[in-house]
C-alpha positions in Angstrom: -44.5 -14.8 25.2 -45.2 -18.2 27.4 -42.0 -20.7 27.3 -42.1 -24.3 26.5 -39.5 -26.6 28.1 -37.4 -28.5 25.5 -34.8 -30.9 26.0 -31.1 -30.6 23.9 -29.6 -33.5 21.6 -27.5 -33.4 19.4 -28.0 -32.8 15.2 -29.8 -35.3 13.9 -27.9 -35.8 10.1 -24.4 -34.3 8.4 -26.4 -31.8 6.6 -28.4 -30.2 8.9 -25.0 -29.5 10.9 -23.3 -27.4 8.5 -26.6 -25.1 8.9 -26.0 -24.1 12.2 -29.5 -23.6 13.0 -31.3 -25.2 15.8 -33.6 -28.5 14.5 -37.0 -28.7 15.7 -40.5 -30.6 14.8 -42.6 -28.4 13.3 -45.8 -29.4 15.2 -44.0 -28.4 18.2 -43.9 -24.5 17.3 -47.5 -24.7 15.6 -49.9 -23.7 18.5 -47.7 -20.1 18.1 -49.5 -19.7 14.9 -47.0 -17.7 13.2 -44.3 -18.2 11.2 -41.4 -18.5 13.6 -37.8 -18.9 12.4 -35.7 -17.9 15.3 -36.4 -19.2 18.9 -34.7 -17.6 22.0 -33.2 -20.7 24.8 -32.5 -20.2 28.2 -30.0 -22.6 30.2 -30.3 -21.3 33.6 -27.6 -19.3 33.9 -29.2 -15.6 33.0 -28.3 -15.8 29.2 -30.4 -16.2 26.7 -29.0 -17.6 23.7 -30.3 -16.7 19.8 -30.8 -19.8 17.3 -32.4 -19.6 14.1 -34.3 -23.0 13.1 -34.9 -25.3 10.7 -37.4 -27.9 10.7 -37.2 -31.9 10.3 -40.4 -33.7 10.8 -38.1 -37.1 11.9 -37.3 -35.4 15.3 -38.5 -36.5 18.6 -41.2 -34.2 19.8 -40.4 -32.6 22.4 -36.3 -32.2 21.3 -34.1 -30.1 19.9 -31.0 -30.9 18.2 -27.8 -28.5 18.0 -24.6 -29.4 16.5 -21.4 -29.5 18.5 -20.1 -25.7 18.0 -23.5 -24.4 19.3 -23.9 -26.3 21.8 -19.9 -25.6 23.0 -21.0 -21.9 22.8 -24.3 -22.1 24.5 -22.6 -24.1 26.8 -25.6 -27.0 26.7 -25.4 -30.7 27.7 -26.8 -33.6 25.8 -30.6 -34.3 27.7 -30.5 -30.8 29.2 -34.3 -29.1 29.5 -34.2 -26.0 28.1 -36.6 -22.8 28.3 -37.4 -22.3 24.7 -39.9 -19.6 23.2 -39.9 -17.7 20.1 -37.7 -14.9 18.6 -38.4 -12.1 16.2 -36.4 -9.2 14.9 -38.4 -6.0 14.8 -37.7 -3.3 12.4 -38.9 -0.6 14.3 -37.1 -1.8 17.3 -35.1 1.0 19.6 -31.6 -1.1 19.6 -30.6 -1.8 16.3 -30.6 -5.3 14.9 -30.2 -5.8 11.0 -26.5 -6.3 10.3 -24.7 -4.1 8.0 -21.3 -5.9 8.7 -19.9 -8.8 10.7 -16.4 -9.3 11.2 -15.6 -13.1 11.3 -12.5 -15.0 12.5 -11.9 -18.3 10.3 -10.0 -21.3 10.6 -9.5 -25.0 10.1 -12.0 -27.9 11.7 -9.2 -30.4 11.3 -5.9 -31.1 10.3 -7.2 -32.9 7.3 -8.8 -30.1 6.3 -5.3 -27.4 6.3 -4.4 -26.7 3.0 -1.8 -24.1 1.6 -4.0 -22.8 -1.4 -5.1 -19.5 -0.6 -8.9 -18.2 0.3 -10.0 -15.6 -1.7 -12.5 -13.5 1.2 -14.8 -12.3 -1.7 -15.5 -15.7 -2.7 -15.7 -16.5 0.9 -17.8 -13.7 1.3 -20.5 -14.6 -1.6 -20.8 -18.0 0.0 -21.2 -17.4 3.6 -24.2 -15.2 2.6 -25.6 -17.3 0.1 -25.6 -20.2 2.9 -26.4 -18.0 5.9 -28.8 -15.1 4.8 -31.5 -14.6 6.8 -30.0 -16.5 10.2 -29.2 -14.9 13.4 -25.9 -14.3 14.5 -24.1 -13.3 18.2 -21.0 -12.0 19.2 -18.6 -15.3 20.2 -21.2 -17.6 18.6 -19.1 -20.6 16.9 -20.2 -21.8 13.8 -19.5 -24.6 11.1 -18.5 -23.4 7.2 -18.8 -26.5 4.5 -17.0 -24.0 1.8 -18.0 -25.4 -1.6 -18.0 -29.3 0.0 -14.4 -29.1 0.0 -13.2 -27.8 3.2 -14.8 -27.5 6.3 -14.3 -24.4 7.8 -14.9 -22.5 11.5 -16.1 -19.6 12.3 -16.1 -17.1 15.4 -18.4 -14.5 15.4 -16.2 -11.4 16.5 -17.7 -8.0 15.7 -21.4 -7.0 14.6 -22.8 -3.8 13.5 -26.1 -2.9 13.0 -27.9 -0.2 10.6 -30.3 2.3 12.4 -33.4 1.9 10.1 -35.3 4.7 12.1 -33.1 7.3 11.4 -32.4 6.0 7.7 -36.2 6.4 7.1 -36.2 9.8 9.4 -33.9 11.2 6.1 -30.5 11.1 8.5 -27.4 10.1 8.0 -27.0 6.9 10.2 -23.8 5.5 11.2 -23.6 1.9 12.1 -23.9 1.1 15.4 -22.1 -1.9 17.7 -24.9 -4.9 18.2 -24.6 -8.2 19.9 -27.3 -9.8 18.1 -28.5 -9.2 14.7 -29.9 -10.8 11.6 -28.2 -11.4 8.5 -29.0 -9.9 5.3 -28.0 -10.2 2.0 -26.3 -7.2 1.5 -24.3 -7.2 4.7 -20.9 -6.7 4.3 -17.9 -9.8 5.8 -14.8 -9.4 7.0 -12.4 -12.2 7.1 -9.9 -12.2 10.0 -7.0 -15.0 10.1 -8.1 -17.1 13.4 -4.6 -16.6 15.5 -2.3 -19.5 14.7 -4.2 -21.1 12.3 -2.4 -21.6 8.8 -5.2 -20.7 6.8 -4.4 -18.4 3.8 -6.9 -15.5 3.4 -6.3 -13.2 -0.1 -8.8 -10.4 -1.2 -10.9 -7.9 -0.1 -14.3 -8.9 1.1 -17.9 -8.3 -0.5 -18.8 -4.4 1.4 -15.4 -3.4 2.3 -14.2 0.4 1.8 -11.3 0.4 -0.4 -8.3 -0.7 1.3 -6.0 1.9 3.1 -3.0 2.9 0.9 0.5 2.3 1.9 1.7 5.7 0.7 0.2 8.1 3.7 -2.1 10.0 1.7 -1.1 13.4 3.8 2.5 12.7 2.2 4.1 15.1 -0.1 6.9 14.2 -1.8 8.5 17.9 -2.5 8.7 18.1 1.0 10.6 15.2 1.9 14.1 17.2 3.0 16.3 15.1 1.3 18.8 16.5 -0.9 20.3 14.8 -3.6 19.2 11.4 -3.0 16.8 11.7 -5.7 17.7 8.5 -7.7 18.5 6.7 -4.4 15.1 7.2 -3.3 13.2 6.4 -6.3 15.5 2.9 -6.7 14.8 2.2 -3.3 10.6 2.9 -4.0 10.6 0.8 -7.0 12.6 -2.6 -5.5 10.7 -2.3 -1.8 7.3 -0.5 -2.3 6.3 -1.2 -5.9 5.0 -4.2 -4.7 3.2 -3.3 -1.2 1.0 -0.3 -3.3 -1.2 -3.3 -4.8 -3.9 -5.3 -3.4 -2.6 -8.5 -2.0 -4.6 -10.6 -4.6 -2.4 -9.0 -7.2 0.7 -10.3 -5.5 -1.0 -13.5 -4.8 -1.5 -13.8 -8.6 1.9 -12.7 -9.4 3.7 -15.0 -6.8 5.5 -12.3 -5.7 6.9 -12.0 -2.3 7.4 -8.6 -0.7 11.2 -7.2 -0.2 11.9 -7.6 3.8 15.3 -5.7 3.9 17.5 -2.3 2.8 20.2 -1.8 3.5 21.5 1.9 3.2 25.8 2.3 3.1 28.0 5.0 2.3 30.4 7.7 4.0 29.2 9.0 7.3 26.5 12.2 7.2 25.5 11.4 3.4 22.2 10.9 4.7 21.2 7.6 5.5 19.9 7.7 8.6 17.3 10.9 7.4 16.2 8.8 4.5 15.7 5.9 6.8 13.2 8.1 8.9 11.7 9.7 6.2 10.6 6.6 4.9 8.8 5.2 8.1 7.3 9.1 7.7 5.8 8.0 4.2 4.6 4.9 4.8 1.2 4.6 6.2 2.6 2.0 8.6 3.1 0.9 12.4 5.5 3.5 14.1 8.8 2.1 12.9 11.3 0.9 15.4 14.0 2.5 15.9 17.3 0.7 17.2 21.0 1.4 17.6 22.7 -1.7 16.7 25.1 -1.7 20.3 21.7 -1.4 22.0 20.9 -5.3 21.2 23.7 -6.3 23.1 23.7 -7.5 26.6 26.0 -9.3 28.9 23.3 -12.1 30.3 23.2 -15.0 28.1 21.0 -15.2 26.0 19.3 -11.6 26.7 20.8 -10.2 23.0 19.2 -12.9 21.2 15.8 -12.5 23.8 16.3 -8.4 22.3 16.2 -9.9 18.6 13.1 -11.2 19.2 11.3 -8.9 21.0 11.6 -6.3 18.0 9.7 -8.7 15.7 6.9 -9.7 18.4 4.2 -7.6 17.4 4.7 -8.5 13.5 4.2 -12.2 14.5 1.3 -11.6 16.5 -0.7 -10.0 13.6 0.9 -11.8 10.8 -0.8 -15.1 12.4 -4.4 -13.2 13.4 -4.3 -11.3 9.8 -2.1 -13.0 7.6 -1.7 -11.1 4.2 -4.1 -8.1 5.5 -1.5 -7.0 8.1 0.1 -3.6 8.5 3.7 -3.6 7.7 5.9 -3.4 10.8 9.4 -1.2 10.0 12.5 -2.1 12.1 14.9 0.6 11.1 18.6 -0.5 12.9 21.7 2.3 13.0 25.1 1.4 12.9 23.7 -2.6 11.9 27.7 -3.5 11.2 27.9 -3.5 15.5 25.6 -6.5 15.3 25.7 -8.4 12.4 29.5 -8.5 12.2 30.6 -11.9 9.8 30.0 -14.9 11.9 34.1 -15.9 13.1 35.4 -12.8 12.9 34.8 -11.5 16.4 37.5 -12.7 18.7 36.2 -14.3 22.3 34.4 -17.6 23.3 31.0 -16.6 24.3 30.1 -15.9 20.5 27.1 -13.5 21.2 27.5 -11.9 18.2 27.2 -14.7 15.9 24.1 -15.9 17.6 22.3 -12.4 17.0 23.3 -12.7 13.4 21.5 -16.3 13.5 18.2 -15.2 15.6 17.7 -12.1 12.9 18.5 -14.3 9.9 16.0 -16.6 11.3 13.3 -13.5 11.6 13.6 -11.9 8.4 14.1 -15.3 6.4 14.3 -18.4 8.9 11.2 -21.6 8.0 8.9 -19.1 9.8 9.1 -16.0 7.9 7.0 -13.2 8.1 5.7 -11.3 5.0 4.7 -8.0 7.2 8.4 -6.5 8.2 10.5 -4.2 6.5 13.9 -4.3 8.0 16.3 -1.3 7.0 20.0 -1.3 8.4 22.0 1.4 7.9 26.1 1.2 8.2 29.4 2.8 6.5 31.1 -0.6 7.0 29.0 -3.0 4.4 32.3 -5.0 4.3 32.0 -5.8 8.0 28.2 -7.3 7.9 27.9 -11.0 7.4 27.1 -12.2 4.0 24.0 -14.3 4.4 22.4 -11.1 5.9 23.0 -9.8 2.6 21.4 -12.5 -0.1 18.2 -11.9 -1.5 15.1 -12.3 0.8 17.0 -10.8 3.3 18.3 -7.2 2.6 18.3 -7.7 -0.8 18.4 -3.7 -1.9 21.7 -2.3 -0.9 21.9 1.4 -1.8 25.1 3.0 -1.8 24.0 6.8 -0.6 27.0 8.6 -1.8 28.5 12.1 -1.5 25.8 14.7 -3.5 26.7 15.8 -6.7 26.7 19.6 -7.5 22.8 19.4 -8.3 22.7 17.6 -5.1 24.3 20.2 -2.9 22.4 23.1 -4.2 19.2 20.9 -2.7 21.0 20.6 -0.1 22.2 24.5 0.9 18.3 25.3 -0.3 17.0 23.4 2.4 19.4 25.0 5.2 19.0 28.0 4.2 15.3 27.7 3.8 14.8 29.4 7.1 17.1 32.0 6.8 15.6 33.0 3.2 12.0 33.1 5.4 13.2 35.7 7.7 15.5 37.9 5.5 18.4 36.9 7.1 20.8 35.3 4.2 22.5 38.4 2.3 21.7 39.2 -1.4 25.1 38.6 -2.0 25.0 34.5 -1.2 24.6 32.9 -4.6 24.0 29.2 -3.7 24.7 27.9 -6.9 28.5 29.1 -6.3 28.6 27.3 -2.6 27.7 24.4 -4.7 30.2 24.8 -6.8 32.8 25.5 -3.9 31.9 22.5 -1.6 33.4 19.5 -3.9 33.5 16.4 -2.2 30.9 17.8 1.0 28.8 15.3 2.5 25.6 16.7 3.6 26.3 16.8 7.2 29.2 19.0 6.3 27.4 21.3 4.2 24.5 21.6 7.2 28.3 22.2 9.3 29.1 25.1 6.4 26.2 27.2 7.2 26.1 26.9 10.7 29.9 27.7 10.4 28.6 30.9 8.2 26.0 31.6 10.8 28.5 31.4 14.4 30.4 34.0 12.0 27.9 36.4 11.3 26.6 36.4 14.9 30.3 36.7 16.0 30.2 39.9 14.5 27.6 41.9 16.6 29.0 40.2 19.7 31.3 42.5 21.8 34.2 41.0 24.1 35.8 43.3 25.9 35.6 42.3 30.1 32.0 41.7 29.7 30.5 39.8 26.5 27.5 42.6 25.3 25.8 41.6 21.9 24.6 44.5 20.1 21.1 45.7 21.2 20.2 45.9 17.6 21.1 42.8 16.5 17.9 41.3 15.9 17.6 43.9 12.9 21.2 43.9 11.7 21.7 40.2 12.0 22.9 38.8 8.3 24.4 35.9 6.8 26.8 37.0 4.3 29.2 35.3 1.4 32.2 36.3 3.1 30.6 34.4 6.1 30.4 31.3 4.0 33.7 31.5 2.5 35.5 32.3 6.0 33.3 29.3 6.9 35.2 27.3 3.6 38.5 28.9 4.4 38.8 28.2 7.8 36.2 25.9 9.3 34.7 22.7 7.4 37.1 20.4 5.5 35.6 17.7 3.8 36.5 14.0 5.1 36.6 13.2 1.2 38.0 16.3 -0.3 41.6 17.4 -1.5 44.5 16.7 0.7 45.4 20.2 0.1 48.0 20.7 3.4 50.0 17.3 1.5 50.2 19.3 -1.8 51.0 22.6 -0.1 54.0 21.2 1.4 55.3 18.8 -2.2 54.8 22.4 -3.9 56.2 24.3 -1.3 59.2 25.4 -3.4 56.9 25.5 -6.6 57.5 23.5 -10.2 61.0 24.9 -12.1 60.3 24.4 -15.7 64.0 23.9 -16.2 64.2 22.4 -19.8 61.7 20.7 -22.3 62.4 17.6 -20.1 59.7 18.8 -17.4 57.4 20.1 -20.1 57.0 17.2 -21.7 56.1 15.5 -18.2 53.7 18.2 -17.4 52.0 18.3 -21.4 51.7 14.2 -21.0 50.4 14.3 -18.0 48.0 17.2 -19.0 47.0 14.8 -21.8 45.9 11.5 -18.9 44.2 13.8 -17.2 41.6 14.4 -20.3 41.9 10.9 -21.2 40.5 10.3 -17.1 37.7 13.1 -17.7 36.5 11.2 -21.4 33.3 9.4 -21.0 34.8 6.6 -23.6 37.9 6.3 -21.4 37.5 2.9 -19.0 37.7 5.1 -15.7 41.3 3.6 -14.8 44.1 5.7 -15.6 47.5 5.0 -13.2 51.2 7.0 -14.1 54.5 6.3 -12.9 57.2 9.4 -12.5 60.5 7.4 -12.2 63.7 8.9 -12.3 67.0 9.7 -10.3 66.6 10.7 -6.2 66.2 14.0 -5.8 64.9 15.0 -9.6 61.5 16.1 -8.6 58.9 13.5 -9.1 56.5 14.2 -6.0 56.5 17.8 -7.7 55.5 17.0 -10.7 53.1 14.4 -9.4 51.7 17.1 -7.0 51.3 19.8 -9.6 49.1 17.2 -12.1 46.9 16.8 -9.1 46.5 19.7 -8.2 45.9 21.0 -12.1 43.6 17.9 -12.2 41.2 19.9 -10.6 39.9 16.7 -8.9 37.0 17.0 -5.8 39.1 14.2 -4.2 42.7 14.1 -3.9 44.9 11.8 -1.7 48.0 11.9 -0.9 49.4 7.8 0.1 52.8 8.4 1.6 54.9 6.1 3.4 56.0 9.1 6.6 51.8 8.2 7.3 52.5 4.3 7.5 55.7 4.3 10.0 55.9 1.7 12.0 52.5 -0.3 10.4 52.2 -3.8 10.2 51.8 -5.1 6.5 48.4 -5.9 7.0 47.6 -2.6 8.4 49.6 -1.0 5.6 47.2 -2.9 3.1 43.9 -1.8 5.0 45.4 1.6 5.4 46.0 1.6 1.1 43.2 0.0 0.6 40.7 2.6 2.7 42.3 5.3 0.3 41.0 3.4 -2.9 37.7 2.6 -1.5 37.3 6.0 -0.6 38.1 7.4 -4.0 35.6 5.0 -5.4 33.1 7.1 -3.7 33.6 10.3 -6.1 32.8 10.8 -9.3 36.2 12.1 -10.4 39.2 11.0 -7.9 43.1 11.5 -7.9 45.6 9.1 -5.6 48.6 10.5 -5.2 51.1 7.1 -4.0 54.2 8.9 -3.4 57.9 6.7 -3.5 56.6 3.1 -3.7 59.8 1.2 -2.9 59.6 3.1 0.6 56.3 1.7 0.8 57.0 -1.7 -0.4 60.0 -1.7 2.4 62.5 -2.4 -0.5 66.0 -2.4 1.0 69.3 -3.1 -1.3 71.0 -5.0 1.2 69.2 -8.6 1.0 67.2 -7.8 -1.2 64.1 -7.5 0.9 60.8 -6.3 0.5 57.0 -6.5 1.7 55.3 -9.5 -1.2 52.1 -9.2 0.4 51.6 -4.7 0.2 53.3 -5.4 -3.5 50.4 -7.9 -3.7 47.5 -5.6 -2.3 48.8 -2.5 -5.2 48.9 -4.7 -7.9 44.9 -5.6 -7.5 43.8 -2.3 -7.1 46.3 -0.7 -9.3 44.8 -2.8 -12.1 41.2 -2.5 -10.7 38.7 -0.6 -12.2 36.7 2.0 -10.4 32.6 1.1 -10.2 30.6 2.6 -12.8 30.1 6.4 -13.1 33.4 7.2 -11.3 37.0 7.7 -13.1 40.7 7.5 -11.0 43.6 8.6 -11.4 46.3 7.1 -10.0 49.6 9.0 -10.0 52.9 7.0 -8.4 56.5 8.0 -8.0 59.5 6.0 -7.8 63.4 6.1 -8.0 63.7 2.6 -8.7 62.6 1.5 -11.8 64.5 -1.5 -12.5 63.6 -2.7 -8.7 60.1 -2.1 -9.9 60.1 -4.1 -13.3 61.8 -7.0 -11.8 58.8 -6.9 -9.0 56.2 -7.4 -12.3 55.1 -3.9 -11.6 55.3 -1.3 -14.6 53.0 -3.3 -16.8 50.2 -2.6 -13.9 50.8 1.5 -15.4 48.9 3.1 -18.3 52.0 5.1 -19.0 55.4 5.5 -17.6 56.8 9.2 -17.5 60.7 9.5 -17.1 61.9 12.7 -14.7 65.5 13.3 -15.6 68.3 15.2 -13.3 69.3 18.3 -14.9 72.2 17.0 -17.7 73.2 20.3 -18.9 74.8 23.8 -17.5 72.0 25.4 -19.1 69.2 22.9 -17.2 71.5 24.3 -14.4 71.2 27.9 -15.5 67.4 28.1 -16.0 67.2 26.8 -12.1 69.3 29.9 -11.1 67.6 32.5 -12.7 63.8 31.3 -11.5 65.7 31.2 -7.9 66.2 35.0 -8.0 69.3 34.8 -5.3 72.2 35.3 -7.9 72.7 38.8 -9.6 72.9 39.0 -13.8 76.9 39.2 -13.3 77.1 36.0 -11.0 75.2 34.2 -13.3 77.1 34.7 -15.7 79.9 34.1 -13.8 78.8 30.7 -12.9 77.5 30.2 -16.6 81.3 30.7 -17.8 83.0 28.5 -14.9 80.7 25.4 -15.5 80.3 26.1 -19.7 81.6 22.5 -20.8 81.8 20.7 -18.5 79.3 17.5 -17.1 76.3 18.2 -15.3 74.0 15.7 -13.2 71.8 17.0 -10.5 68.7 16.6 -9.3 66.6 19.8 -9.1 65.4 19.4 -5.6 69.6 19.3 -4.3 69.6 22.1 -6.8 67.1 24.3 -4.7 68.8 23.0 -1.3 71.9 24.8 -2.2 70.3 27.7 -3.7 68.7 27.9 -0.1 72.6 27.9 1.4 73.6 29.9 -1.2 71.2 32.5 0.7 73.5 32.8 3.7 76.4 33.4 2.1 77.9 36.7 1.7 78.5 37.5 -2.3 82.1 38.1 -2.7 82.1 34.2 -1.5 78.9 33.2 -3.0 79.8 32.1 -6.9 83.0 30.3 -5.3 81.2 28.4 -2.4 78.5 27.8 -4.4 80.2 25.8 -7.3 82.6 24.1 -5.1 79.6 22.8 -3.1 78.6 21.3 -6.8 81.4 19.3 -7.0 81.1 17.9 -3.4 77.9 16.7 -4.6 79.0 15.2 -7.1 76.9 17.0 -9.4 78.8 18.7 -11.7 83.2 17.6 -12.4 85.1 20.4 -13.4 87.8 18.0 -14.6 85.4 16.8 -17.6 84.8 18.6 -20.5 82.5 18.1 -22.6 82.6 18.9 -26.3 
């Protein structure tokens, strides 16, 4: 069709701008003699440009007006001549050209314009096509948006798609197809995109969208997650960070919620954290999470640790300003986050690097720029150690403790080891998981995936012959089977929980076993019997601390031994001062206070603080004695556990007046006196249990020491009775009496009547 040559001014009124069409004179397009409402300009430089016009009989023959977006885009000058001749879209057209979405990036005109209140993109949408309907539109084309007279608005053209009529009239199912040009209908369907760095505030889901994508990856199942025992945790953890990221972001607009950022996952070492941690970038339909050791950050330029910092949270800035509410969420998972985000002032040294990478990730996750689109989750078994304003809310606000599995937690646990094994026929009928369970009080789940690869080494061990060469049995494949004596040699023998009984400690305080030498010592052990229930009782307050005083040498740590040991506890610790030789105070008090907070982590715990005045370096001679470990035993004598978890505290002493004058025996529930033996019966009883004197020496010894005073404690007691061993019997009753009264333990010159 013949071109006429126009020349370019600019829009001729305000209102005719915000239409974004080209302004001509009618009479100029009338010899066509059709009804043309899109014209087609060429500049000159090869392009042709697509306007749709509107007409305004007060314009110069001859001209043409564009406003100043267009003409930026067409790239035309004031007075410029310009090629002009008609356009029209043609529905049976080869390419096609009627739009069935345009993506659109928005922003501000001017600065007057920015406000904070949100843009709801349906709304948006609903006006753009009720302005715009009917116009042509080009990829990069600029255009002006007057949004309901209040804000002006611009728009870049960034992505058009075009239905293929021909095939949707041929009966086929026609997917959209990438256009450059196209017109816009009513129906098409906008998408809003943030224009990058603008501050503009877009909410909603525009007018045509498909539903938007889930959080939750759809292929996720939840059965399958491999976590055992972290049930509660998990679901606690879904509920504070995720709740809230499963609804449209209207909803949240509405609710003036703001998304959690941060979790922080603490606890003993192989409880889990780090396999929940991955699971959860696994679940969420997400950006692949990042996944950083916290020593990785560090570097020795200046400045680099703090450059590291930043790089992590790059890509979330770069779509958080091009999509605003609408962007993906970005997961930064840090290990071992107590190596970086140590308390600011705490880390000795003048350069101070690691108190500015605690500043540059505060400022990320919660600094005047903040982001809406990251999910950090640190991991550590040090929570003390990590800086405090890392920990308030907005930052990582849910802390979960992930602590050792319960019983039902460690039957998940063996189930999913032994998974496999079940699969191939390789575990024995004889393994009863529900026993190991039992069995493994006080495992972490690291040490319960140690257990059965323990179990495993030891059946394989057994078809393995080493003799000069090493040969494994040819039909091991076949023969090849875990069995319960493989997991209990495994218990016996291999895996010792970090959290379980101090068993070896016990061994040796019951080495010579418990001499119930009078109703003196079954009285201790029926009291003690009795705080041990009272410890177990829901309605108890989960604090329940004893203190065995009595004379050196009467048996205390015995006693104290035996109720742990009858206690039954998972955890039992033994705090003696032979393990704190040589410490500083202070590292006396971090050494008793790592015991408490490591009974804290199980359900039902038992310390064992063995001879206290040795521990509180009490000496006669001065007095003297350690105020600030007294101090640190007091607090957490007298504090209670956290809820859900009961301790029992069991303490010995041979100083009891030392101990009331230091303030300490109203710290106890209950004080339980161990007496020497005060009778030549108490003395007696000790003999026969010991099994080293015959009926006649007994009695022998019985008659010699009948009325007279006794005082001895039962452990000097035994120590003879272990001399007496060597002796040779004609001398035995003889040496064995006089070696009494050496002692000081019994006077032969006293009667008693």
């Amino acid at each position: 069709m013949a071109a006429m040559t126009m020349k370019a001014t600019k829009c001729p009124t305000d209102e005719l701008m915000f239409t974004n069409c080209a302004v001509v004179n009618l009479a100029d397009f009338s010899h066509f003699g059709k009804d043309v409402k899109h014209i087609e300009i060429n500049t000159g430089g090869g392009r042709p440009y697509v306007f749709s016009i509107r007409h305004w009989n007060d314009i110069e023959h001859g001209c043409i007006g564009f406003n100043a977006p267009s003409r930026k885009w067409a790239g035309l000058d004031v007075n410029q001549m310009l090629e002009v001749r008609p356009y029209f879209f043609d529905p049976n057209s080869p390419t096609p050209q009627f739009l069935s979405s345009a993506t659109l990036e928005v922003g501000f005109k001017q600065k007057k314009h920015i406000t904070q209140e949100p843009f709801d993109t349906k709304q948006l949408s609903l006006e753009f096509l009720k302005m715009f309907a009917g116009q042509a539109l080009t990829v990069k084309q600029q255009l002006l948006f007057n949004y309901m007279d209040k804000t002006v608005l611009t728009i870049v053209v960034k992505n058009l798609e075009a239905a293929d009529l021909n095939a949707i009239k041929a009966g086929q199912k026609a997917k959209p197809i990438q256009a450059q040009i196209g017109l816009l209908l009513g129906d098409t369907a906008i998408v809003f995109e943030k224009e990058e760095s603008s501050p503009i505030r877009l909410i909603g889901q525009a007018v045509g969208l498909q539903p938007r994508q889930s959080i939750i990856n759809p292929s996720w199942d939840f059965q399958k997650m491999g976590i055992g025992g972290l049930d509660n945790e998990f679901n606690a953890i879904f509920r504070r960070a995720f709740a809230s990221r499963v609804f449209p972001p209207e909803v949240v607009e509405q609710l003036g919620c703001k998304h959690v950022k941060g979790i922080l996952l603490f606890g003993p070492p192989g409880t889990g954290k780090t396999l929940m941690a991955r699971q959860i970038g696994q679940m969420l339909n997400a950006r692949e999470p990042k996944i950083v050791n916290g020593p990785q950050i560090l570097d020795k330029y200046v400045g680099e640790s703090e450059a590291n910092v930043r790089r992590l949270f790059a890509d979330a800035e770069e779509e958080e300003k091009r999509m605003g509410p609408n962007s993906g969420l970005h997961i930064i998972i840090f290990d071992e986050i107590d190596a970086i985000c140590k308390a600011r002032g705490s880390v000795a040294g003048a350069t101070g690097v690691h108190d500015t990478v605690v500043n540059q990730l505060l400022a990320k996750i919660d600094g005047v720029e903040q982001l809406n689109n990251i999910l950090v989750i640190g991991m550590t078994n040090r929570r003390d150690m990590i800086d405090e304003a890392l920990l308030r809310p907005g930052r990582l606000e849910v802390q979960m403790e992930i602590g050792l599995p319960s019983e039902t937690g460690r039957f998940q646990i063996l189930n999913i080891h032994t998974a496999r094994m079940k699969r191939y026929k390789k575990l024995s009928a004889d393994v009863d998981l529900k026993e190991l369970a039992t069995l493994t009080k006080n495992f972490s789940g690291a040490e319960i995936e140690g257990l059965v690869r323990a179990a495993q080494s030891t059946a394989m061990n057994r078809l393995i012959k080493a003799t000069s060469k090493v040969e494994v049995d040819p039909e091991a494949m076949e023969k090849l089977n875990v069995c319960r004596s493989d997991f209990l040699h495994a218990l016996e023998n291999d895996i010792k929980p970090a959290f379980g009984t101090s068993s070896e400690a016990l061994e040796r305080a019951l080495a010579r076993g418990i001499v119930i030498w009078g109703r003196p010592v079954s009285s201790v052990l029926e009291d003690g019997s009795l705080l041990i229930e009272q410890v177990r009782s829901p309605e108890s307050a989960g604090l329940v601390s004893v203190l065995l005083e009595g004379a050196p040498n009467s048996g205390k740590t015995a006693l104290a031994a035996q109720l742990a040991k009858i206690s039954d506890f998972p955890f039992v610790k033994v705090c003696s001062p032979e393990e704190m030789v040589g410490y500083t105070e202070s590292a006396k008090c971090l050494y008793i206070r790592k015991v408490f907070d490591d009974a804290y982590r199980s359900s039902l715990s038992c310390i064992l603080v063995d001879n206290i005045e040795r521990l509180l370096d009490y000496g006669p001679i001065g007095p003297r004695y350690s105020n600030l470990t007294l101090q640190a035993l007091l607090v957490l004598l007298k504090k209670e556990p956290p809820k859900g978890r009961k301790l029992l505290v069991l303490c010995t002493s041979s100083r009891r007046q030392v101990l009331e004058e230091m303030e300490m025996i109203p710290a106890f529930t209950a004080v339980l006196h161990v007496p020497n033996l005060n009778t030549p019966e108490h003395l007696i009883a000790v003999l026969e249990e010991s099994d080293v004197f015959s009926k006649k020496e007994l009695q022998s010894i019985a008659k010699k020491i009948h009325g007279h005073k006794v005082f001895v404690g039962v452990k000097k007691v035994l120590a003879l009775i272990d001399m007496a061993r060597q002796m040779e019997e004609q001398y035995r009753v003889v040496k064995f009496i006089s070696k009494l009264e050496e002692e000081g333990a019994i006077d032969m010159g006293t009667t008693v009547h």
